[in-house]
C-alpha positions in Angstrom: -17.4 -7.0 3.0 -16.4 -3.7 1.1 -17.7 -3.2 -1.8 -15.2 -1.8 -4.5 -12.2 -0.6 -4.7 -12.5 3.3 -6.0 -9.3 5.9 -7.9 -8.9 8.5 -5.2 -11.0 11.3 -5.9 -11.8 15.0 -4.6 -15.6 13.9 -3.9 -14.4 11.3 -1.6 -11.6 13.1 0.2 -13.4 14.3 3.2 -13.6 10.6 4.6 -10.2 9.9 3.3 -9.2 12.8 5.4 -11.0 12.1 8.5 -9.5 8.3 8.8 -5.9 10.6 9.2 -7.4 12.2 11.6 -8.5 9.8 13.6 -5.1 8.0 13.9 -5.1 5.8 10.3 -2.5 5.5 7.9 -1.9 4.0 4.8 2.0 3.7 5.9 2.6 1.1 8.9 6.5 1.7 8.2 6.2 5.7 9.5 2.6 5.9 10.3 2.3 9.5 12.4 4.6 11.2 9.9 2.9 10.2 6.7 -0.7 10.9 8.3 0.6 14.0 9.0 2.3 15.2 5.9 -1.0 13.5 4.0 -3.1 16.1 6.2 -0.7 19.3 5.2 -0.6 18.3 1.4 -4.5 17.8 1.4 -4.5 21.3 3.6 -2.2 22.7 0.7 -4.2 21.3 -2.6 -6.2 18.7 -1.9 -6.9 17.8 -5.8 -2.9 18.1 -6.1 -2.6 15.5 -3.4 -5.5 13.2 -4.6 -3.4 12.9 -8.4 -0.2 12.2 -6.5 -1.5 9.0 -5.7 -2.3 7.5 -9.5 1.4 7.9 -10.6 1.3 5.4 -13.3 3.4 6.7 -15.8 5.7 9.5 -14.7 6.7 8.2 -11.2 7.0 11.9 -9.0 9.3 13.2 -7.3 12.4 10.3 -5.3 10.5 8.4 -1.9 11.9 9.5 1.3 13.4 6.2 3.1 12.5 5.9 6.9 16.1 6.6 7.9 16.0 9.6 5.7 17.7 8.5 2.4 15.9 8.9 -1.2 15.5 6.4 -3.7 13.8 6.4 -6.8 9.7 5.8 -7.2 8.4 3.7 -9.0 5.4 3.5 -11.1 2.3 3.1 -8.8 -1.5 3.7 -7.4 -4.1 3.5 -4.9 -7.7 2.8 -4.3 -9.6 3.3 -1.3 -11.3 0.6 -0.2 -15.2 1.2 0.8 -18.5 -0.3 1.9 -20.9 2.4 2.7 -17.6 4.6 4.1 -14.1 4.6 3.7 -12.3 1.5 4.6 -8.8 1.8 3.7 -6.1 2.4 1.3 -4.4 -0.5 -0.9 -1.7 0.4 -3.3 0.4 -1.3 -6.5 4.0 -0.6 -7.7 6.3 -2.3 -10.2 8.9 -1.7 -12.1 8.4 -1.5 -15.9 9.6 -4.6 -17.5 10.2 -7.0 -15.0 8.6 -8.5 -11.8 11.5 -7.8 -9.6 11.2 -5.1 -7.5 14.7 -2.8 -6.5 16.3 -3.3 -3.0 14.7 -0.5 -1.3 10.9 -1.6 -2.3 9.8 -4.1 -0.1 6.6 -5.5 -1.8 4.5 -5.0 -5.3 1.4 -4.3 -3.1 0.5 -2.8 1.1 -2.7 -2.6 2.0 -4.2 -1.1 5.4 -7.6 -0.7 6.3 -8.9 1.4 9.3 -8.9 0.2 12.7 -12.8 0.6 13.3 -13.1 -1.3 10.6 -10.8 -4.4 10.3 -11.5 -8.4 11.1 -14.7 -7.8 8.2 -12.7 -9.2 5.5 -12.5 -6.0 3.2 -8.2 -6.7 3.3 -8.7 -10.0 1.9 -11.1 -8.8 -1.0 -8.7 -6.2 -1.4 -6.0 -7.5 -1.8 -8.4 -10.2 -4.5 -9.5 -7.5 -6.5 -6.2 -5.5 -6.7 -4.4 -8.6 -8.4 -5.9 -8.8 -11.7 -4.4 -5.1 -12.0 -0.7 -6.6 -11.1 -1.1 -9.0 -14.1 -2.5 -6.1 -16.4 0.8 -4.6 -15.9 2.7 -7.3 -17.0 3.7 -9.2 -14.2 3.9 -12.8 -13.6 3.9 -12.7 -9.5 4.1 -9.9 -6.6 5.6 -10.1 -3.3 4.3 -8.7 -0.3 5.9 -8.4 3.3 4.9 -8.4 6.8 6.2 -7.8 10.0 7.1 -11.0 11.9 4.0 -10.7 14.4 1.4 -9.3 11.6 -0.5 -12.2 12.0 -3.5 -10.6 10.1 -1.8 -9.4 7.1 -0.3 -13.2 7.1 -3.6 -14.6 6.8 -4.7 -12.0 4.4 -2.0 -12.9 1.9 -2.5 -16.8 2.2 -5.8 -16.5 1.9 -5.4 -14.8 -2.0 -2.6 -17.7 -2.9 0.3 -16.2 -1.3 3.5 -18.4 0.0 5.9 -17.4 1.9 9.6 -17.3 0.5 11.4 -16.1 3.0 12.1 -14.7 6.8 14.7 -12.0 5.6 16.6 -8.8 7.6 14.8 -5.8 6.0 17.4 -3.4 4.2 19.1 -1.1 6.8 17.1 2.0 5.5 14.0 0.3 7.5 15.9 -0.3 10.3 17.2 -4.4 9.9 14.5 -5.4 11.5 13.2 -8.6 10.5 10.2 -9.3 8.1 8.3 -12.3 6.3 8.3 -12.4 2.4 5.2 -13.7 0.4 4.8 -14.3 -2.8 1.2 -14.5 -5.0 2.0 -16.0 -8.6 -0.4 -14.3 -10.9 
């Protein structure tokens, strides 16, 4: 099982960069393109990127939809799950205020974890340890989503409380495709 959950950091980049390299991503949505526009920012200023992904306070610049729209970000992080390596990436966002989530944000929390290193359980503690910061924040549930077929992430979700609420067409800026929604009350 991994260990901790870590704040990207500079020190630990190397590894972080290596998974991209490798074929990992922390997006499952538009893997290849966010791997490689993670590479070129990290190419660019890699202690730039690494404070792009703690955005707690003052969300950044607007997210770039898959079919190319923009929408505002929201407040958010990361940690990087690891064991004696790098393991994956899980994330947080929320809105301020509320638990409910604007149309084009499709969960409070996405989580991947490397392919040489999955079916080991670090998702599952992941996702365990990453929930006491959702209710630090204020909020009284988060939703997650899977594809359909994500059989894994399914498990992973149930396993930390999770229910699912819905089988719902994603918004058109993902493509309508259809998706499961879970919910963890906190």
């Amino acid at each position: 099982m991994a260990s901790a959950l870590f704040a990207p950091a500079v020190d630990r980049l190397d590894a972080y960069r290596e998974a991209l390299v490798r074929g990992w991503s922390p997006d499952n949505i538009r893997p290849r393109e966010t791997a490689r526009s993670q590479l070129d920012a990290i190419a660019a200023d890699a202690a730039a990127f690494v404070a792009t992904l703690d955005d707690r306070e003052r969300p950044g610049a607007p997210v770039t939809l898959p079919d190319g729209s923009r929408a505002p970000r929201l407040p958010g992080f990361h940690r990087w799950l690891w064991d004696d390596a790098f393991c994956g990436s899980i994330s947080l966002r929320w809105q301020p205020g509320t638990s409910a989530l604007p149309p084009h944000v499709l969960g409070h929390i996405g989580f991947s974890v490397v392919p040489w290193k999955r079916r080991r359980g670090y998702a599952t503690q992941a996702l365990a340890l990453i929930l006491p910061e959702a209710r630090a924040r204020g909020l009284d549930h988060v939703e997650l989503t899977t594809d359909i077929d994500n059989e894994a992430s399914q498990k992973v979700i149930v396993a930390n409380g999770g229910t699912l609420l819905e089988r719902f067409r994603l918004p058109a800026a993902y493509g309508r495709d259809e998706g499961l929604r879970f919910r963890i009350d906190l």
